[in-house]
C-alpha positions in Angstrom: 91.2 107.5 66.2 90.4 107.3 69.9 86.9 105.4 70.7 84.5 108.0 72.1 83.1 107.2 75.4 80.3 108.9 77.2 80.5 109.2 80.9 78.1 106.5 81.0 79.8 104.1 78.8 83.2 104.8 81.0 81.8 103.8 84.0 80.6 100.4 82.5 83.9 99.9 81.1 85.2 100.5 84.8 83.0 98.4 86.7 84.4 95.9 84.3 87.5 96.6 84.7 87.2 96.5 88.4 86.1 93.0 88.5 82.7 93.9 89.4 81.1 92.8 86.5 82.5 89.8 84.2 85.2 90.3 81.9 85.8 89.2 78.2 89.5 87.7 79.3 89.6 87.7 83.3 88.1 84.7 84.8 90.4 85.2 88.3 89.6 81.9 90.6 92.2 82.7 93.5 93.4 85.8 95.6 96.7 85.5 93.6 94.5 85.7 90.6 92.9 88.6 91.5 95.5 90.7 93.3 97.8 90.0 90.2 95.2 91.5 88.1 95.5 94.7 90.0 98.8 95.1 91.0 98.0 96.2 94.2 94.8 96.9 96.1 94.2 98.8 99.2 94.9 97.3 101.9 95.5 99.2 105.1 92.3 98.3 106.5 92.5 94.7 107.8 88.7 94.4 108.1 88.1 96.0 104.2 90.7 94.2 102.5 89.9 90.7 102.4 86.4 91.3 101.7 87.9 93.7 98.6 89.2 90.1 97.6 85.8 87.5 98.7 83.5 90.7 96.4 85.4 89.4 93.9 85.7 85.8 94.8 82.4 84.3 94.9 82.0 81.9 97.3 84.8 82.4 99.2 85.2 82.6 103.1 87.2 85.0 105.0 89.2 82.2 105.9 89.8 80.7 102.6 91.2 84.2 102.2 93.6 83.9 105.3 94.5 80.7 104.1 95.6 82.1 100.8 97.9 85.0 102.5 99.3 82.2 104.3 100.3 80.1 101.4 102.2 83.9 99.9 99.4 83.9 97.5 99.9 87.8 97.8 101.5 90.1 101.0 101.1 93.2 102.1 103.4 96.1 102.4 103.4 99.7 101.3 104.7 100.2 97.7 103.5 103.1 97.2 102.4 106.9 98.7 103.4 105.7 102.2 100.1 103.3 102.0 99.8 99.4 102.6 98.5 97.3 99.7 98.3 93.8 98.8 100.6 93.3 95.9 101.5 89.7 94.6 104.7 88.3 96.7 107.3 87.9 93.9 106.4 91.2 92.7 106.8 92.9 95.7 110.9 94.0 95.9 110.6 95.3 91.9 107.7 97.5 93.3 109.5 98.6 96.5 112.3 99.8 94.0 109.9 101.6 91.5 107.4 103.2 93.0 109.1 103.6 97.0 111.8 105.9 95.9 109.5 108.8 95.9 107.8 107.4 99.2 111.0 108.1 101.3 111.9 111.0 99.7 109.0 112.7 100.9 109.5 111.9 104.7 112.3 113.6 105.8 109.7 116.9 106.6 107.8 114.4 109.3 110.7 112.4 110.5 112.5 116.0 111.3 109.1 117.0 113.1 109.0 113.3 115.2 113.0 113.8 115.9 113.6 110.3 113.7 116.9 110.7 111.1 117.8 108.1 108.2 120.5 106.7 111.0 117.7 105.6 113.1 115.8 104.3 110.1 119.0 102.1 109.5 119.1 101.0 113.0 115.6 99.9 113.0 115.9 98.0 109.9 119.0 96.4 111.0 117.3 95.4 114.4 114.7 94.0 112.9 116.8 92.4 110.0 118.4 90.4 113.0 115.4 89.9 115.6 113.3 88.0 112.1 116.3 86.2 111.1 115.5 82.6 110.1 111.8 82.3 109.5 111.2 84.4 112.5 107.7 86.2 112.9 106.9 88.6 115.1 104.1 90.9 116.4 104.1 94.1 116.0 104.2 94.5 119.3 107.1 92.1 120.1 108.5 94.5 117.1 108.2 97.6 118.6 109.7 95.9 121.9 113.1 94.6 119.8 113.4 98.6 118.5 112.9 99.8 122.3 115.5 97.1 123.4 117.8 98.8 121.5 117.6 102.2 122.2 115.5 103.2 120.0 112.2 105.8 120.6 109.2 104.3 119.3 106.6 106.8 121.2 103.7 108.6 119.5 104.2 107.9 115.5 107.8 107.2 115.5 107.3 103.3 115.8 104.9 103.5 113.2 107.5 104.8 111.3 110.2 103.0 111.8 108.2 99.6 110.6 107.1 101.5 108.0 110.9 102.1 106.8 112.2 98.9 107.0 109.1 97.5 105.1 109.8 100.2 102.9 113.5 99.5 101.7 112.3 95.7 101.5 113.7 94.0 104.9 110.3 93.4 106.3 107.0 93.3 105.0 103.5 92.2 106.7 102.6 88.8 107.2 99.1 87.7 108.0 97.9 88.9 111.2 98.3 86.3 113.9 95.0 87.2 115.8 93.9 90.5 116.0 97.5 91.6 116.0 99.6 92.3 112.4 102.8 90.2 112.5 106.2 91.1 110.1 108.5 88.7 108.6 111.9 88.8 106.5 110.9 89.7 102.5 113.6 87.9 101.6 112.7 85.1 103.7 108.7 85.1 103.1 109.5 85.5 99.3 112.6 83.7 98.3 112.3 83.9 94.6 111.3 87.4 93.8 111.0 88.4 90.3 113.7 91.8 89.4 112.7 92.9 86.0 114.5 95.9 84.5 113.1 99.4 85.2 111.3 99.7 81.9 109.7 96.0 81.9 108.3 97.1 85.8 106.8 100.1 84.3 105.1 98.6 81.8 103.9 96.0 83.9 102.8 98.5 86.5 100.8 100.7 84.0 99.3 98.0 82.9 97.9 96.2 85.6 96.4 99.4 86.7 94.9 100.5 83.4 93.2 97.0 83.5 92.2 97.0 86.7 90.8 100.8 86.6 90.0 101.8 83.0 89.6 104.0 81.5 91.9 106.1 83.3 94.2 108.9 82.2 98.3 109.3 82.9 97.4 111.8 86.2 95.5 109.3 87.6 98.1 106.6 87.0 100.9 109.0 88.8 98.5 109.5 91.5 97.8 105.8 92.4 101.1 104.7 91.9 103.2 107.6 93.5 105.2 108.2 90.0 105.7 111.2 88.2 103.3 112.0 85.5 107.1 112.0 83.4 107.2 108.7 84.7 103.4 107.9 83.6 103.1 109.1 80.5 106.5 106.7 80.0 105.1 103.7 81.5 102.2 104.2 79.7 103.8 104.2 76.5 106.1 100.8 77.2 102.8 99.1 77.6 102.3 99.7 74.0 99.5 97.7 72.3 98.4 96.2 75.7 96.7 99.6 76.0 94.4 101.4 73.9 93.5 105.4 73.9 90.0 106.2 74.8 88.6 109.7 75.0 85.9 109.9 78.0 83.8 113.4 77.4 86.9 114.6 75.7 89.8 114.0 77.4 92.1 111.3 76.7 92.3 108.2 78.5 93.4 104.5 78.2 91.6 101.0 79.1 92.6 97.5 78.5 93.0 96.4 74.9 90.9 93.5 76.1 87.8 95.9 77.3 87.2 97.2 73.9 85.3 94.2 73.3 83.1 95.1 77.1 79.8 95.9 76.9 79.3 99.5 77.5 75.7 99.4 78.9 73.9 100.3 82.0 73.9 97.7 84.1 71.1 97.2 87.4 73.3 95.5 89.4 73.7 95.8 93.5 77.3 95.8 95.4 78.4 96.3 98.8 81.5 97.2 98.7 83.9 97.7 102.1 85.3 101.2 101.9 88.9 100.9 101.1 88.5 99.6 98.2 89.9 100.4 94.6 86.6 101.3 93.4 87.0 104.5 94.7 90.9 104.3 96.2 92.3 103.9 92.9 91.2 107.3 92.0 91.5 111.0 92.5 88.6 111.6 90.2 85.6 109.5 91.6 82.8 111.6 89.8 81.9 108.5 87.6 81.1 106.7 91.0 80.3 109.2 93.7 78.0 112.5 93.5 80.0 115.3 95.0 77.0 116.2 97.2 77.7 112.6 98.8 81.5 112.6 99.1 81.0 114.3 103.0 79.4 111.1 103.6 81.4 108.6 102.2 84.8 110.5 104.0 83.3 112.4 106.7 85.4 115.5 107.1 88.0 113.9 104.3 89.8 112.4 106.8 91.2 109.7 104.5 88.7 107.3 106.5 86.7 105.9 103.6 82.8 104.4 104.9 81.6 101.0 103.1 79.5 101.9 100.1 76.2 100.4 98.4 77.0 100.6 94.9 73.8 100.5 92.2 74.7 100.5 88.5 78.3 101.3 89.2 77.1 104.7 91.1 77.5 104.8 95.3 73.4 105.1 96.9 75.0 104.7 99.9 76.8 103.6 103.0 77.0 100.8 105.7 78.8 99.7 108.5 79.1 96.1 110.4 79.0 95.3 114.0 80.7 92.3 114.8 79.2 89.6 117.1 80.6 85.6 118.0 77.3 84.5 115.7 76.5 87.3 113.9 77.3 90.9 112.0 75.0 93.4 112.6 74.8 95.9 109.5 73.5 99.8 109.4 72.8 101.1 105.9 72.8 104.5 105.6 70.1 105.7 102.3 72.3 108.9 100.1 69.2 108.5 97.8 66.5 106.7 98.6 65.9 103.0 98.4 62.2 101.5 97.0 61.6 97.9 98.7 63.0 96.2 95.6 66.3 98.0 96.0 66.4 97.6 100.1 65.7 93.8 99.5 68.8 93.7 96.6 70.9 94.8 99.3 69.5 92.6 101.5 70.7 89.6 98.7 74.0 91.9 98.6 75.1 91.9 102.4 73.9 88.0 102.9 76.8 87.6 100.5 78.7 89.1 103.3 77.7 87.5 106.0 78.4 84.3 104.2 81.9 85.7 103.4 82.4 85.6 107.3 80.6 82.8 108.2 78.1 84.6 110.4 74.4 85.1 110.6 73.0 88.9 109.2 71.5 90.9 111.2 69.8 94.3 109.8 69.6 97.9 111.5 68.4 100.0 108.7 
């Protein structure tokens, strides 16, 4: 018999699950730690995702973070619905090959729209393949310049594209940026060990690390954050057998972690601020748990796919903020969606100096 959950009880379950709140099992003490738990977290933003790791990592620095991607604790690339995420290195060819199928099926509408065809996708990769060869690293810029030098059109979107494909069939994949500019290696060269495991083993493995780092979630959300079909869900689901347990959240079934059953499943006061691509709302199509529907305009203005930084109380976004950079300092606007007493502004006070400590700079407030 499924536990029952009420909406309520789900979202503490998630929050747990999400690393927010401490977990019965996970005591994660590195980036590798933490983006193994996960499987892969959002990471197309190169301001949000490292902070998506220090929220997680008290303590931490931004730099201790670059450090880390620089010892191949984890590497981006995009494993899945066209999208870059960190995913841990040895994992990342068996990924490529599970979830990337679908990816590059879907883009021959837009390549025929940017006048690209698979033979210039081969090209690039090919060009690239050869300009990286040997430990080579190169900006994208210096990139885009090999895939120009040989003949190749990388105007409007088609560069984009083009680094996207090779990254996408597993020559390339992101390396930390060097700078403010992303740089691309060799995968074969930045990861020389990978780990291959059968189709079914990666499936299980990929359903799991999703339900445990998202739960309670049902087999359409797993399909949607992982690009598989739901065929392919409901299938991976199953191979990760007793790792999972079936949950029923207002009704409809669900999984979480085997491990979370023993979670607490109360309220919880606590105060986050959370950079907005982050899976606490990116590994969902369903964010009602988290996010009001009257709020969602201002969380993704116009759903552009461009996601604000949220204040999160008791698991639930109370609203937004965004950073201004300076050589000493970060400058932070928080924007109220309901409003705050002086005991919650001064939470979120504690919340962003946690922040600012995370980049080593001084806080500055424009509420």
């Amino acid at each position: 018999m499924p536990l029952r959950l009420s909406r309520a009880e789900a979202l503490a379950l998630r929050m747990t699950s999400l690393l927010l709140r401490p977990h019965p099992t996970a005591r994660p003490k590195s980036v590798a730690d933490v983006v193994e738990w996960f499987g892969a977290m959002q990471a197309q933003d190169a301001a949000s995702g490292p902070w998506s790791l220090g929220a997680r990592l008290p303590g931490r620095t931004q730099d201790d973070v670059r450090a880390a991607l620089e010892r191949r604790e984890a590497l981006r690339t995009w494993p899945m619905r066209g999208t870059v995420h960190l995913v841990p290195a040895r994992d990342a060819h068996w990924m490529l090959a599970v979830t990337g199928v679908r990816a590059l099926a879907t883009v021959a509408g837009r390549w025929r729209q940017l006048g690209l065809t698979v033979a210039d996708g081969d090209q690039a990769g090919d060009v690239l393949g050869e300009a990286l060869s040997g430990g080579g690293r190169l900006s994208r810029t210096d990139c885009l310049a090999a895939l120009r030098d040989a003949g190749l059109d990388t105007t409007g979107q088609r560069g984009y594209h083009l680094l996207w494909y090779a990254s996408q069939r597993g020559i390339t994949c992101i390396a930390p940026h060097v700078g403010a500019e992303q740089t691309f290696v060799l995968l074969d060269e930045w990861v020389p060990d990978p780990y291959r495991p059968e189709r079914d083993e990666a499936l299980a493995m990929l359903a799991h690390r999703y339900v445990r780092g998202h739960g309670p979630v049902t087999r359409h959300e797993l399909a949607r954050w992982s690009g598989l079909t739901v065929t392919d869900a409901t299938r991976a689901l199953a191979l990760a057998g007793d790792l999972l347990a079936p949950v029923e959240v207002d009704g409809e079934a669900a999984v979480v972690d085997a491990a979370l059953l023993d979670a607490p499943r109360t309220s919880v006061d606590d105060v986050h601020t959370l950079p907005g691509f982050d899976e606490y709302l990116l590994g969902f199509k369903d964010r009602s748990l988290m996010l009001d529907p009257a709020h969602a305009d201002a969380v993704v203005p116009g759903n552009n796919g461009m996601f604000q930084s949220t204040v999160v109380r008791d698991g639930r976004v109370v609203g937004t903020w965004k950073r201004t950079l300076g050589k000493s300092a970060v400058t932070v606007t928080v924007r109220q969606l309901v409003p705050f007493d002086v005991a919650l502004r001064a939470r979120v006070d504690t919340a962003l100096a946690g922040y600012a400590r995370f980049l080593e700079l001084e806080l500055r407030h424009s509420w």
